[in-house]
N, C-alpha and C positions, 0 to 999 in steps of 0.2 A: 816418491817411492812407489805410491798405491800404480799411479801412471805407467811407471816403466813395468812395472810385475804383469799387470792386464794388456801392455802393448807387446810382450814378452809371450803369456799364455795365447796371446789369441795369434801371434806368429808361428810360435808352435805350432798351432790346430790345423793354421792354413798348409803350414808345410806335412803336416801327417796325413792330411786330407789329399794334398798334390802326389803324393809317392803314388808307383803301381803296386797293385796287390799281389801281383805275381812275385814280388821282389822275398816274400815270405813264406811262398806255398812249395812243401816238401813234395817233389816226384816219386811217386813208390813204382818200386818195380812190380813186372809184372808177374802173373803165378805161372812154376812152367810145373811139368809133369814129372814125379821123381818115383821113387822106389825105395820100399823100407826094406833095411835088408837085415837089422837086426835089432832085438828086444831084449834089453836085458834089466835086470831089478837095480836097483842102486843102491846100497846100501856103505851109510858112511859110517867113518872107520872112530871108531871112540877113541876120545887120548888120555882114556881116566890107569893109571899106574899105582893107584890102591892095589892092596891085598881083596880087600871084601868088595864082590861083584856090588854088595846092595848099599854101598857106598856109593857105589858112581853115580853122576848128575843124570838126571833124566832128560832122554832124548824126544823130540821131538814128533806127535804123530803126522806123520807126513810120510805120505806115499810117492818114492820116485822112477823114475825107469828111464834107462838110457837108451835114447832111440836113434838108431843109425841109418842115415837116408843118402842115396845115391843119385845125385842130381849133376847129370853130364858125367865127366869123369872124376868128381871129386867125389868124398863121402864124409859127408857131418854126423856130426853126434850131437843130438840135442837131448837137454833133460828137461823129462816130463814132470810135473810136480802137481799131484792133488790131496785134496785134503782127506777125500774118503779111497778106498781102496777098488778107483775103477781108472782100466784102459782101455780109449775105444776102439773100437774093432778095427777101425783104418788103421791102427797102426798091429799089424798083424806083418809077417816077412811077407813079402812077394806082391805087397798091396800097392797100388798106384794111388799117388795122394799128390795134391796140387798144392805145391811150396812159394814161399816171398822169404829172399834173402833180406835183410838189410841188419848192414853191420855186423854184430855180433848174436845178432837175436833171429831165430827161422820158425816163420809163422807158416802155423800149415792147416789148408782149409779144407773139416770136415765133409765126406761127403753128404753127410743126411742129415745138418743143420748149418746156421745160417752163422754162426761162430769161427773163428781161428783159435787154434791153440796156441799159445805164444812160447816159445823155446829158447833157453839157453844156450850155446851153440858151446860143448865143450871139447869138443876138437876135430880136425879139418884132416883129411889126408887125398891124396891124390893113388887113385887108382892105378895099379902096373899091368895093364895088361895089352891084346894086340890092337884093340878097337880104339884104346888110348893114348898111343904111341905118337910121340914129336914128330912132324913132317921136315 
C-alpha cells in the first residue's frame, strides 16, 4: 500500500512538473483612456419601518460615490468605497483617467501614485449619440 501511495505521489509531481505554466496565467487587459463624466454620493436606502428614528440598526461608516466613466461608447458606473471621507481628484468630471475592464469589476489607475482603485461596476449603458451610431 506504502508502495502504490509514493509510486502515485511522485507521478503526480512528474506530471505537475511536465504541464506549461502558461496553461494558468490570466491575460489582463490593457488600460485604455476613459473620461469621468459623473460624481455622485451614494447613499443607501435604510429598510428600518419602526416608528422611533433611534431605533433603527446602525449604519455603517463607509463613504461611497458613484462614479460614471465613459470608455468608447459605453458608460459605467462604478462605486467607490472608502473608509474615511476622501475622493481623489482624478475622479473629478471631465478628468482623463486610464481604466482595465475585467468582468464586473473597473480598475482605474491613479495618476500620482502607483495604486488602482478597484470598482464595482453597477451598471453599463450604451451611449445614443451621432459619434456612436451603428454603421
Amino acid at each position: 500500500m506504502n508502495k502504490r501511495l509514493s509510486f502515485f505521489g511522485l507521478l503526480s509531481g512528474v506530471v505537475l512538473t511536465c504541464l506549461p505554466a502558461d496553461s494558468t496565467r490570466v491575460v489582463e487587459q490593457p488600460y485604455e483612456a476613459a473620461t469621468v463624466v459623473s460624481v455622485d454620493r451614494f447613499q443607501p436606502v435604510s429598510n428600518y419601518l419602526g416608528e422611533n428614528p433611534a431605533d433603527a440598526p446602525l449604519r455603517a461608516r463607509e463613504y461611497s460615490y458613484d462614479i460614471g466613466i465613459r470608455l468608447a461608447c459605453n458608460i459605467y458606473v462604478g462605486r467607490y468605497e472608502s473608509a474615511i471621507n476622501y475622493l481623489p481628484s482624478a475622479f473629478a468630471r471631465n478628468q482623463i483617467v486610464d481604466v482595465r475592464l475585467q468582468k464586473h469589476i473597473l480598475y482605474v489607475s491613479l495618476p500620482d501614485s502607483d495604486w488602482d482603485v478597484k470598482m464595482g461596476i453597477v451598471s453599463r449603458r450604451r451611449v445614443r449619440d451621432e459619434s456612436c451610431a451603428a454603421p
